[in-house]
C-alpha positions as a Markdown table, in Angstrom:
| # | Residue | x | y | z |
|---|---|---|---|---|
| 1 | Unk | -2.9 | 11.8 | -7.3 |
| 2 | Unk | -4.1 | 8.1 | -6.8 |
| 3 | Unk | -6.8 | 6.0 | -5.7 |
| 4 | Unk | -7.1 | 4.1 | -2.1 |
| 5 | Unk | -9.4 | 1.3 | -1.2 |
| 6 | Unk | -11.9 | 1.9 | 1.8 |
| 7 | Unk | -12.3 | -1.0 | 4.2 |
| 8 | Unk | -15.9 | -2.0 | 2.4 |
| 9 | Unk | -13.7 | -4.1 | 0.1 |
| 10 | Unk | -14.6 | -7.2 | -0.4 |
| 11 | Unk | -11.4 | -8.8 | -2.3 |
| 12 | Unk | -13.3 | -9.4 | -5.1 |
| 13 | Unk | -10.8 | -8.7 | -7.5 |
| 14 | Unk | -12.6 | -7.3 | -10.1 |
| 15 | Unk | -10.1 | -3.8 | -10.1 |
| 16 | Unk | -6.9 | -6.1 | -10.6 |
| 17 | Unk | -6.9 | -6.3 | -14.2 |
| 18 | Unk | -8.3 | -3.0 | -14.8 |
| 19 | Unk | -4.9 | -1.2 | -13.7 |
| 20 | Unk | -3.2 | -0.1 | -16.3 |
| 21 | Unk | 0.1 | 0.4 | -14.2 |
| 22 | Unk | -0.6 | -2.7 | -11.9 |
| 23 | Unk | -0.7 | -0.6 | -9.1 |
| 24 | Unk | -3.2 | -3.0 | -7.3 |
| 25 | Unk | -2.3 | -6.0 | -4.9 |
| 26 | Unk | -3.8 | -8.3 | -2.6 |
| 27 | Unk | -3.2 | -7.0 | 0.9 |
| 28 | Unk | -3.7 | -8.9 | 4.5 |
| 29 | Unk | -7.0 | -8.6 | 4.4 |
| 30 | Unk | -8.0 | -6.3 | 1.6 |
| 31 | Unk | -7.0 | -5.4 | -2.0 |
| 32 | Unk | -4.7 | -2.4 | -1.9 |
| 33 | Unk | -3.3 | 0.6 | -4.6 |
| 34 | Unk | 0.2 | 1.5 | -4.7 |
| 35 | Unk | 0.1 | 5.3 | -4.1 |
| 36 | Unk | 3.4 | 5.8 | -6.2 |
| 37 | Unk | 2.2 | 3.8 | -9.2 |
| 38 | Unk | -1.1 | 4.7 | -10.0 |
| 39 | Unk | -1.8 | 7.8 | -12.2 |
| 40 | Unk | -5.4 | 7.3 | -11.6 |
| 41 | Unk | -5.3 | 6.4 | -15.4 |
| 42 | Unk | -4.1 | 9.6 | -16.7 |
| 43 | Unk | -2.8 | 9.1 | -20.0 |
| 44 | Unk | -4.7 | 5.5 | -20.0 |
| 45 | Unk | -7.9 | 6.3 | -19.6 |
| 46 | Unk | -10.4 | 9.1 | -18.9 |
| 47 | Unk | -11.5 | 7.9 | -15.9 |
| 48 | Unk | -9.9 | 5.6 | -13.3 |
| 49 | Unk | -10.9 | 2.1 | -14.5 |
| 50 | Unk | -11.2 | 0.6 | -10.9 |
| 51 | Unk | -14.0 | 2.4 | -9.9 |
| 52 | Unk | -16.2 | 1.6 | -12.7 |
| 53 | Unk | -15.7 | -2.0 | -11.6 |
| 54 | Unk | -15.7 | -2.3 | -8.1 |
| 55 | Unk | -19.0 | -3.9 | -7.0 |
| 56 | Unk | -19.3 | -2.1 | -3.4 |
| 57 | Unk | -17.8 | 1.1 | -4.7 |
| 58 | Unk | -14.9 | 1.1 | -1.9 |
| 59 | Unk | -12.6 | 3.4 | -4.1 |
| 60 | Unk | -12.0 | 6.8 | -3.5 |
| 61 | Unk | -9.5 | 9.5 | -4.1 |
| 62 | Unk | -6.6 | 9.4 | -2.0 |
């Protein structure tokens, strides 16, 4: 159970602060999510925060 980011990211940043386990980073050329960290904010939230943020919608399930 986690969260990946699709090549349509545009390193906004916008999901950083919105991870409750801090499960996302800035990669080489796109943000990226942990896949051992998140929980897809399961016992934070009831929905994944990131998604509801991200402008281009380039999150998905893993």
């Amino acid at each position: 159970m986690s969260m990946k980011i699709t090549e349509e990211c545009i390193s906004c940043g916008a999901c950083v602060p919105e991870c409750p386990t801090e499960s996302i980073t800035e990669g080489d050329t796109i943000y990226v999510i942990n896949v051992d960290t998140c929980v897809e904010c399961e016992g934070h939230y009831d929905e994944p925060q990131c998604l509801s943020v991200c402008p281009v919608e380039s999150i998905v399930k893993a």
